[in-house]
C-alpha positions as CSV (number, residue, x, y, z in Angstrom):
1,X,11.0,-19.6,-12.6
2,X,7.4,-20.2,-11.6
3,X,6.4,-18.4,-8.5
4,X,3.2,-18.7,-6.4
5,X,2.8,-15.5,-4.4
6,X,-0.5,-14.8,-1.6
7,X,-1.6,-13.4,1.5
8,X,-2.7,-15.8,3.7
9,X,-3.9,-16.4,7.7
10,X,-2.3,-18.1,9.5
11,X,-5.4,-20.4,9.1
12,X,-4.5,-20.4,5.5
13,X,-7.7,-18.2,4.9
14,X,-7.3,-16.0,1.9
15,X,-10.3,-14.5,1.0
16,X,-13.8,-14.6,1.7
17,X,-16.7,-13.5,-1.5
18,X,-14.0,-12.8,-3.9
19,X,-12.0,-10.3,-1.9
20,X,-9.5,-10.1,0.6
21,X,-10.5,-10.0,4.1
22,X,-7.6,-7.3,5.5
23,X,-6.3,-4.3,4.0
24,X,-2.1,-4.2,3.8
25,X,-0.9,-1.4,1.5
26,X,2.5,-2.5,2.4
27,X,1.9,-5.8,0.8
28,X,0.2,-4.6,-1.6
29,X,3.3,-2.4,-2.9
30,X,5.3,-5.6,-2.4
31,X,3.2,-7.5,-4.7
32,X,3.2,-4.6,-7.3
33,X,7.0,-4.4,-7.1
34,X,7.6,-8.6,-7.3
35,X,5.0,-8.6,-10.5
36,X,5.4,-5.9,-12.3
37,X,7.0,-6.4,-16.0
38,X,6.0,-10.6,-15.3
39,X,3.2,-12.9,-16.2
40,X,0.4,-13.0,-13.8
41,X,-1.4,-16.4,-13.5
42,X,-4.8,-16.4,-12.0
43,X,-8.0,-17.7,-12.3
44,X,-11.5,-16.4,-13.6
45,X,-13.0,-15.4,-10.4
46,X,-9.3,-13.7,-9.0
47,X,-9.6,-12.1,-12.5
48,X,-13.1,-10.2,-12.2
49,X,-12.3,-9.0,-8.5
50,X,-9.8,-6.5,-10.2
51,X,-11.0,-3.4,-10.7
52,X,-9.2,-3.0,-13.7
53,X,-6.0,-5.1,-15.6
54,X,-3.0,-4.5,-13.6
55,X,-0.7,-2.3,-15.0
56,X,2.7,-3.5,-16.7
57,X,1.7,-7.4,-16.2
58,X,0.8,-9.7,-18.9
59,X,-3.1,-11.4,-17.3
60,X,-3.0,-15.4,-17.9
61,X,-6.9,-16.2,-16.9
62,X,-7.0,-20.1,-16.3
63,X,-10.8,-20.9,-16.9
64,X,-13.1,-23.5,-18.0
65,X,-15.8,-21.3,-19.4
66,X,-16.1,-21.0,-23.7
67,X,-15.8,-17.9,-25.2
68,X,-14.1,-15.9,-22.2
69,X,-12.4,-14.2,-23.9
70,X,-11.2,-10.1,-22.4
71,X,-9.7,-7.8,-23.4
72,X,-5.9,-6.9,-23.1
73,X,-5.5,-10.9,-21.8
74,X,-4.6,-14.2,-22.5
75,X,-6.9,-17.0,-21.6
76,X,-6.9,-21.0,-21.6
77,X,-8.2,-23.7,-20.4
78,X,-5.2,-25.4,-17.8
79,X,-2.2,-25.0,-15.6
80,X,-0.4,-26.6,-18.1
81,X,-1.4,-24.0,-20.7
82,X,-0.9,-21.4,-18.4
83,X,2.8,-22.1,-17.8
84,X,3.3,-22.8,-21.4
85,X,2.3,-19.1,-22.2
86,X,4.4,-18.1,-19.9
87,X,7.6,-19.8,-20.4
88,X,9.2,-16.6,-22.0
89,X,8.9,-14.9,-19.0
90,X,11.9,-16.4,-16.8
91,X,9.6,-15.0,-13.9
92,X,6.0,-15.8,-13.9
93,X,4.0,-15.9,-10.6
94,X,0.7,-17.8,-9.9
95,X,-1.3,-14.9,-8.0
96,X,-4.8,-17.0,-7.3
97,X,-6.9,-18.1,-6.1
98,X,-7.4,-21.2,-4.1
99,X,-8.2,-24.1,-6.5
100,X,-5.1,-22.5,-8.9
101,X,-2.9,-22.0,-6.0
102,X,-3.7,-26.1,-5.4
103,X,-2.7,-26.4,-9.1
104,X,0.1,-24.7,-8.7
105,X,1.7,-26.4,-5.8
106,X,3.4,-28.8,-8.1
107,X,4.5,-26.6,-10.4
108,X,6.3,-23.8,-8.1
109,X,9.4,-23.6,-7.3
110,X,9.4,-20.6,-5.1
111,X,6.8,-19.4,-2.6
112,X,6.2,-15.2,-1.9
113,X,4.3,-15.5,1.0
114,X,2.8,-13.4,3.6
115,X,1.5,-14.2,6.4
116,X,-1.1,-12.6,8.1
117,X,-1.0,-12.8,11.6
118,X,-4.7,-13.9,13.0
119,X,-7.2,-16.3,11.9
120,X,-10.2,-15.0,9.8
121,X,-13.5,-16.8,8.2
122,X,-12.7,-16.7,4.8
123,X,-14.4,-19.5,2.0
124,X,-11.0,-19.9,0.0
125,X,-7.7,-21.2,1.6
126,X,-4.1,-21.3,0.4
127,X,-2.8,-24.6,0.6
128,X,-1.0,-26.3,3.3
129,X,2.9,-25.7,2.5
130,X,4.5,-29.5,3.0
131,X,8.0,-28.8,4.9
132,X,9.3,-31.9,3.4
133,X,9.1,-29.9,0.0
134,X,10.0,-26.4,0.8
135,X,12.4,-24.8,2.5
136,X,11.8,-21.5,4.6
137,X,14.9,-19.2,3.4
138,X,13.9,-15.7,4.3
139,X,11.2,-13.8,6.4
140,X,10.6,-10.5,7.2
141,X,8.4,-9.4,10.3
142,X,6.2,-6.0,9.5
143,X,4.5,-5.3,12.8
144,X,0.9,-3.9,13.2
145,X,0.4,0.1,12.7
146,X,-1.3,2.8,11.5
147,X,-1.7,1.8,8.2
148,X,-2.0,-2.2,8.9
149,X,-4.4,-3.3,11.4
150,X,-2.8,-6.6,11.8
151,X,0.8,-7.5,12.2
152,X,2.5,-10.0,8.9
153,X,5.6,-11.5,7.8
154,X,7.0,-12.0,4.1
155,X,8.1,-15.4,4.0
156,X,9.9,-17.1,1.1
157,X,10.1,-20.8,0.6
158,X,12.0,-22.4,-2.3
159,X,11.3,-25.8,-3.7
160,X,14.0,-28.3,-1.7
């Protein structure tokens, strides 16, 4: 199964200069726990805002630059590719960002979604989820607290 999992505003905005513009460690565990063991699709720039390779997840890096080539992952040049290198894994998820989340629309057929609650200026977007395709088929509401200065919900769509 192919799975597209983001944070996003409820604007759609999910980043702004290659980073995320709130801090959730409870999402952040969630994401950790969901992609652990699993392929990791992404995209160059997603790539380089790591710190580091995430441990315990094989890296897929989508790009269209020659001789990209880092260490400890595996790089092409397409979605298409992407998926392909990741068909062993019966659980792959597409983790960003916006132009390979548009990509991946078609591709999917789950969404791991979390929606931030608020609007925020961001220069890359998650795109618009068509309810025509998807069906809503869980959520979760995490409220605002100490540790999250904005309330979210874990939504999870599957392909209809």
């Amino acid at each position: 199964m192919l799975t597209m999992i983001a944070a996003a505003a409820e604007n759609n905005a999910l980043g702004k200069d290659n980073d995320l513009v709130w801090h959730l460690p409870d999402d952040f565990k969630r994401f950790k726990r969901l992609t652990s063991g699993h392929h990791i699709i992404m995209g160059r720039k997603t790539f380089e805002s790591f710190p580091k390779l995430l441990p315990e997840r094989t890296h897929v890096i989508i790009t269209r630059q020659k001789d990209y080539n880092p260490e400890g992952t595996v790089v092409v040049n397409s979605m298409e590719e992407a998926i392909r290198v990741s068909k062993l894994d019966e659980q792959a998820f597409i983790i960003g960002g916006g132009e390979i989340y548009k990509m991946g629309m078609e591709h999917a057929e789950k969404i791991e979604l979390t929606r931030v609650h608020g609007k925020f200026d961001a220069d890359t977007y998650f795109p618009e989820i068509n309810e025509e395709e998807w069906e809503l088929v869980k959520e979760q509401f995490h409220e605002k607290d100490g540790k999250h200065d904005h309330s979210f919900t874990y939504l999870t769509y599957e392909r209809k």
